[in-house]
C-alpha positions in Angstrom: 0.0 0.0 0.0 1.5 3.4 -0.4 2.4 5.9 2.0 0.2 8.2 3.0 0.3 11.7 1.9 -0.4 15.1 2.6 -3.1 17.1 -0.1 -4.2 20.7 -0.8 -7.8 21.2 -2.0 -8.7 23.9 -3.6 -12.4 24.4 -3.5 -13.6 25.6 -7.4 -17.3 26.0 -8.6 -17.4 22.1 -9.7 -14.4 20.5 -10.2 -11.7 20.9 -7.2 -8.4 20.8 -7.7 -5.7 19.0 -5.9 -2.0 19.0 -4.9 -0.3 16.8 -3.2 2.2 18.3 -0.7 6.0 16.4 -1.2 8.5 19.5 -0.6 8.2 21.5 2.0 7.8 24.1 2.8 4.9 25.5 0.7 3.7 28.7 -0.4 0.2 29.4 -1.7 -0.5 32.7 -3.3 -1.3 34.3 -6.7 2.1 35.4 -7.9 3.7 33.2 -10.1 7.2 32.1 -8.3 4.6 30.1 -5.4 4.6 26.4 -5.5 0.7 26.1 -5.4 -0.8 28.7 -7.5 -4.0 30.2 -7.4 -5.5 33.2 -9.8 -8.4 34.0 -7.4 -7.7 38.5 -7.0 -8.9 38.5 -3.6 -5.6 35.7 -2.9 -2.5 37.9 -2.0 0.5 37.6 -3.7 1.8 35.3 -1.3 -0.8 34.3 0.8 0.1 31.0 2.9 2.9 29.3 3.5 2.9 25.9 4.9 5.9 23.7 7.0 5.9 20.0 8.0 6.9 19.5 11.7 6.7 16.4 12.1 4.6 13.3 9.7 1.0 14.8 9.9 2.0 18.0 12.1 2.5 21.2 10.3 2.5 25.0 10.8 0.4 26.9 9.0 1.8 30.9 8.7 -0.8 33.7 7.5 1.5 35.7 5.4 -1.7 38.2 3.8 -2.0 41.1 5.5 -5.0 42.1 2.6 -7.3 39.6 2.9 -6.1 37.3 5.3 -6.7 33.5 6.0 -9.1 31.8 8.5 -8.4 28.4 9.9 -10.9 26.4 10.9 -12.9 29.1 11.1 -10.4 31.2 13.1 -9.0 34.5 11.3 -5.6 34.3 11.4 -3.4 37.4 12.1 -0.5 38.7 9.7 2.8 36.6 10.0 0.6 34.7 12.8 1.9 31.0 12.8 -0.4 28.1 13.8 0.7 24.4 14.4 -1.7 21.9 13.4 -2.6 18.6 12.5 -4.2 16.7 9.8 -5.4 13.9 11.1 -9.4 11.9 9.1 -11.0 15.1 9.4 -9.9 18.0 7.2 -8.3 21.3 8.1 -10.2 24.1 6.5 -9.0 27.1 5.5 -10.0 30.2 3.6 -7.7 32.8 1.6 -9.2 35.4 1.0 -12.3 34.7 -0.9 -10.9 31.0 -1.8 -11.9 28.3 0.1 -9.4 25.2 0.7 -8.9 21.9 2.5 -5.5 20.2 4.1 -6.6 16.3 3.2 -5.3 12.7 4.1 -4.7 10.9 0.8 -6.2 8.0 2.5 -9.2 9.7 3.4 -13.0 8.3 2.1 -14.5 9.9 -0.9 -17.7 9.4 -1.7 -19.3 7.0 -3.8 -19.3 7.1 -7.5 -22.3 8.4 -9.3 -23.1 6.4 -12.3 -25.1 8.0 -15.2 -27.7 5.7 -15.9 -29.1 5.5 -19.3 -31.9 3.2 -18.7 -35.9 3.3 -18.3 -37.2 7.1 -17.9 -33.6 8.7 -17.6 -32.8 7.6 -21.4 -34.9 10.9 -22.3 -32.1 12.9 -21.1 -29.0 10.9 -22.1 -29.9 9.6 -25.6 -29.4 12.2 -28.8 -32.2 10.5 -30.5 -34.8 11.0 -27.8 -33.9 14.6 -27.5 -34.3 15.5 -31.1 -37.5 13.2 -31.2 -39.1 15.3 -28.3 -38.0 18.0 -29.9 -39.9 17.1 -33.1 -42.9 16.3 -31.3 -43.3 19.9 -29.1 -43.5 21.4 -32.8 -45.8 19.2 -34.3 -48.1 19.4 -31.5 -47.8 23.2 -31.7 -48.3 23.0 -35.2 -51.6 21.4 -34.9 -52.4 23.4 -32.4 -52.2 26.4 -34.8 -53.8 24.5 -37.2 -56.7 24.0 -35.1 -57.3 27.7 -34.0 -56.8 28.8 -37.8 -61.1 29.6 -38.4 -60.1 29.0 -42.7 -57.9 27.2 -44.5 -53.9 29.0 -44.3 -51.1 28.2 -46.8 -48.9 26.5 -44.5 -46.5 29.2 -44.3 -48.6 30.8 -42.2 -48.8 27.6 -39.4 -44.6 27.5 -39.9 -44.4 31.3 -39.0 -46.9 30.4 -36.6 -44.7 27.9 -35.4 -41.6 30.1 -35.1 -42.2 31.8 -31.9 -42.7 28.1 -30.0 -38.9 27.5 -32.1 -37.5 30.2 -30.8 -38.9 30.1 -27.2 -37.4 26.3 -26.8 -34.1 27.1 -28.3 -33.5 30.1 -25.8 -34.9 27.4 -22.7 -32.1 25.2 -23.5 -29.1 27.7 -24.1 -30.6 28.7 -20.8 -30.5 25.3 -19.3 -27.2 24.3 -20.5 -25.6 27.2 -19.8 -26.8 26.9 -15.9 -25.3 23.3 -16.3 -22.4 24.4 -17.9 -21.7 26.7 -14.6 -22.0 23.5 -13.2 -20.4 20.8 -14.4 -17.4 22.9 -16.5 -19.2 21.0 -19.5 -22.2 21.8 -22.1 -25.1 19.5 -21.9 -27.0 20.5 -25.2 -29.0 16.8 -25.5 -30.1 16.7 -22.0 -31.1 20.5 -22.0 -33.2 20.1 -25.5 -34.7 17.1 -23.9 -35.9 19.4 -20.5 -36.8 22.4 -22.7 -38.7 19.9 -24.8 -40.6 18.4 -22.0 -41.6 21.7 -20.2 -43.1 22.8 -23.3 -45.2 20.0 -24.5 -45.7 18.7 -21.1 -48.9 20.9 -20.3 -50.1 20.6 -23.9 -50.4 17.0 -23.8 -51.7 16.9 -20.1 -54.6 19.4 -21.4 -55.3 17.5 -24.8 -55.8 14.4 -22.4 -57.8 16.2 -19.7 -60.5 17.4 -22.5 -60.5 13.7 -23.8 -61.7 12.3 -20.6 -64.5 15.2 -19.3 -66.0 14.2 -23.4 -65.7 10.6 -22.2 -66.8 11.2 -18.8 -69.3 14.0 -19.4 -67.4 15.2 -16.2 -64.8 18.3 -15.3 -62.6 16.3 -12.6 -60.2 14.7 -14.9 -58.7 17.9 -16.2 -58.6 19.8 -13.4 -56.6 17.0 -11.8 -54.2 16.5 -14.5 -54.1 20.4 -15.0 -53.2 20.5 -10.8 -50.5 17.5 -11.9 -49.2 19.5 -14.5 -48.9 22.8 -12.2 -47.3 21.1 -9.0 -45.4 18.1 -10.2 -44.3 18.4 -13.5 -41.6 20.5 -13.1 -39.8 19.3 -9.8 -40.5 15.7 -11.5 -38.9 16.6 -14.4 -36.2 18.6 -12.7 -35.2 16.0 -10.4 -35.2 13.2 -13.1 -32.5 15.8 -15.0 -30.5 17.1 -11.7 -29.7 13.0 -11.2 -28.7 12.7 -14.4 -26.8 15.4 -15.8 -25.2 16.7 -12.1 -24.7 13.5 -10.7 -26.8 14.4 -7.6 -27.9 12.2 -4.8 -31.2 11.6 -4.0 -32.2 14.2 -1.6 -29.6 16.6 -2.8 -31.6 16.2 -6.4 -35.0 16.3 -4.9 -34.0 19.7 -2.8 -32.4 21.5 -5.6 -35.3 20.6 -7.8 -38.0 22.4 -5.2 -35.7 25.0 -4.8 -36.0 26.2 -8.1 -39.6 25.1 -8.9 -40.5 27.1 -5.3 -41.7 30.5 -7.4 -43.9 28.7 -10.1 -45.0 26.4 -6.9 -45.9 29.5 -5.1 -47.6 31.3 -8.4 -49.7 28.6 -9.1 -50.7 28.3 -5.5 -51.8 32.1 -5.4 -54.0 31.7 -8.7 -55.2 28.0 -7.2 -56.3 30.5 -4.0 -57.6 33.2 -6.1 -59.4 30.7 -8.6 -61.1 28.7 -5.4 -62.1 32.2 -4.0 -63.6 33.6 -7.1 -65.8 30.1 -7.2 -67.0 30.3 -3.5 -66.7 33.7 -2.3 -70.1 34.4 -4.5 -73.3 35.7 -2.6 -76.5 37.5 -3.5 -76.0 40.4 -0.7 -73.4 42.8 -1.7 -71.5 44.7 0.9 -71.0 48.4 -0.2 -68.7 50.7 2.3 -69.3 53.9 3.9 -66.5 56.2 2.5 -65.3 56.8 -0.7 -61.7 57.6 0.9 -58.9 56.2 -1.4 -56.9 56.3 1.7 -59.0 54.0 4.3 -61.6 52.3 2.7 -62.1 50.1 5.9 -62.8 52.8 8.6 -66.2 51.8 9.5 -67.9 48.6 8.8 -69.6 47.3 5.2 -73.2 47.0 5.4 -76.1 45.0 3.6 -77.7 45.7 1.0 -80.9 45.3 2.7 -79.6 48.4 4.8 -77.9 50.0 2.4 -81.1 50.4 0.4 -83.1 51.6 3.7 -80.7 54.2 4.3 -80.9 55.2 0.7 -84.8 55.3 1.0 -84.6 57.9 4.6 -82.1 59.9 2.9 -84.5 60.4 -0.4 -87.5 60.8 1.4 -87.9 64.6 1.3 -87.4 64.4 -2.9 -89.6 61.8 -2.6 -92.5 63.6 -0.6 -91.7 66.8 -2.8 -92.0 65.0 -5.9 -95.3 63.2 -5.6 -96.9 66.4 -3.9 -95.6 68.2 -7.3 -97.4 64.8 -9.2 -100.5 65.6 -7.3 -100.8 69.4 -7.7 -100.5 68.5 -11.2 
């Protein structure tokens, strides 16, 4: 078995970097005559150095005095030395605005993930299944268009038709994949198209299905409940199924970043569920009018009835009331 070794992990936005520590000592900072190297502008020139006492023992010196370094979530004072040592938990350390890690090379890592390719995740992994998607969102927009259209159209008027629904999915997957490439330091067109592809025709289908079964089942339950699948599950479904995938993401890691980002269309489509079970119960045959007309408190006495509302309208235009019929009658 080899010896064990000391490492330096520098923390990035996906893909760490790693150096294993042979010579000491070691000096960490952004100019170019350090051992480790790092371009991060808020790293001083020469930022860290680092000496081996003894084995796993070492002595960490702050040399920053613009920045600084924290260790172990201690701030570190300039030319302030501090033995430590590296024993199967990490030292942490911060430069700056660079975050790093003194590691065991024989420390755990965790466990591979494995892109699978199979069942439901092939949508997102196989060229052919994106473009096919693809494909399909257009045609089904296409018909779409071609049932709205009240006369018969040359069909360069469905295509243009078409072209806004083209544009709209290209710009959600350069969207997409650029968010994954922020990610993963690599472009994930397939998998993106496929997830563009989805959002789009998802609802479409979902409704075309709904208005099938209430004309089968003379009923309106079947697409409200696919239309409340299609508002709260479909995307963190279809997020979580792509998070798996494409970033490699455990379980609950995917499922938490998935309702993390579906959280504002969650949230909007809860208000207008609210809004759209208020407007279907909140009906009544007794209005409430207020008492002011004050665009600054229009609550600063009670509403009333219209039962008394019309009362009070009938003692207020009494007098007119009494002067007008004696006018009839004099008449």
């Amino acid at each position: 078995m080899d010896a064990v070794s000391l490492i330096l992990e520098v923390k990035t936005r996906s893909l760490n970097h790693y150096y294993q520590l042979e010579q000491f000592p070691v000096r960490v900072g952004r100019a170019l005559d350090n051992d480790i190297i790092l371009s991060d502008t808020t790293v001083s020139p020469h930022h860290l150095e680092i000496e081996q006492l003894d084995g796993f023992s070492l002595r960490v010196r702050n040399l920053s005095g613009e920045n600084g370094s924290r260790m172990n979530r201690r701030s570190l004072r300039q030319d302030e030395a501090v033995e430590v040592r590296v024993e199967a938990d990490p030292v942490s350390l911060r430069l700056g605005n660079r975050q790093v890690r003194l590691l065991r090379s024989d420390m755990d890592v965790s466990r591979t993930s494995v892109r699978n390719c199979s069942g439901l995740y092939a949508v997102f992994c196989r060229p052919a299944w994106s473009l096919s998607l693809m494909v399909l969102t257009l045609l089904a927009f296409l018909y779409e268009n071609y049932l709205q259209a009240r006369l018969a159209k040359d069909i360069t008027f469905y295509l243009g038709g078409l072209m806004p629904y083209l544009l709209g999915l290209v710009a959600l997957t350069l969207v997409i994949a650029g968010i994954s490439r922020l990610s993963t330091q690599r472009w994930e067109v397939g998998p993106a198209l496929s997830l563009a592809s989805l959002f789009m025709i998802g609802p479409h289908v979902l409704g075309e299905i709904g208005h099938f079964l209430n004309y089968l089942l003379t009923a309106d339950w079947p697409l409200e409940g696919l239309m409340l699948v299609n508002n709260f599950l479909l995307l963190p479904v279809v997020l979580y199924g792509y998070i798996r995938l494409v970033h490699h993401a455990e379980s609950w890691s995917a499922l938490g970043v998935a309702l993390l980002f579906s959280t504002p269309m969650l949230v909007y489509q809860m208000s207008d569920l609210m809004d759209q079970i208020a407007l279907d119960t909140e009906f009544t045959g007794e209005a409430d009018f207020n008492r002011t007309l004050s665009s600054l408190d229009i609550r600063l006495q009670p509403s009333i009835s219209i039962d008394d509302f019309v009362a009070m309208a009938t003692q207020e235009l009494g007098p007119f009331t009494a002067e007008s019929d004696a006018a009839d009658e004099s008449e």
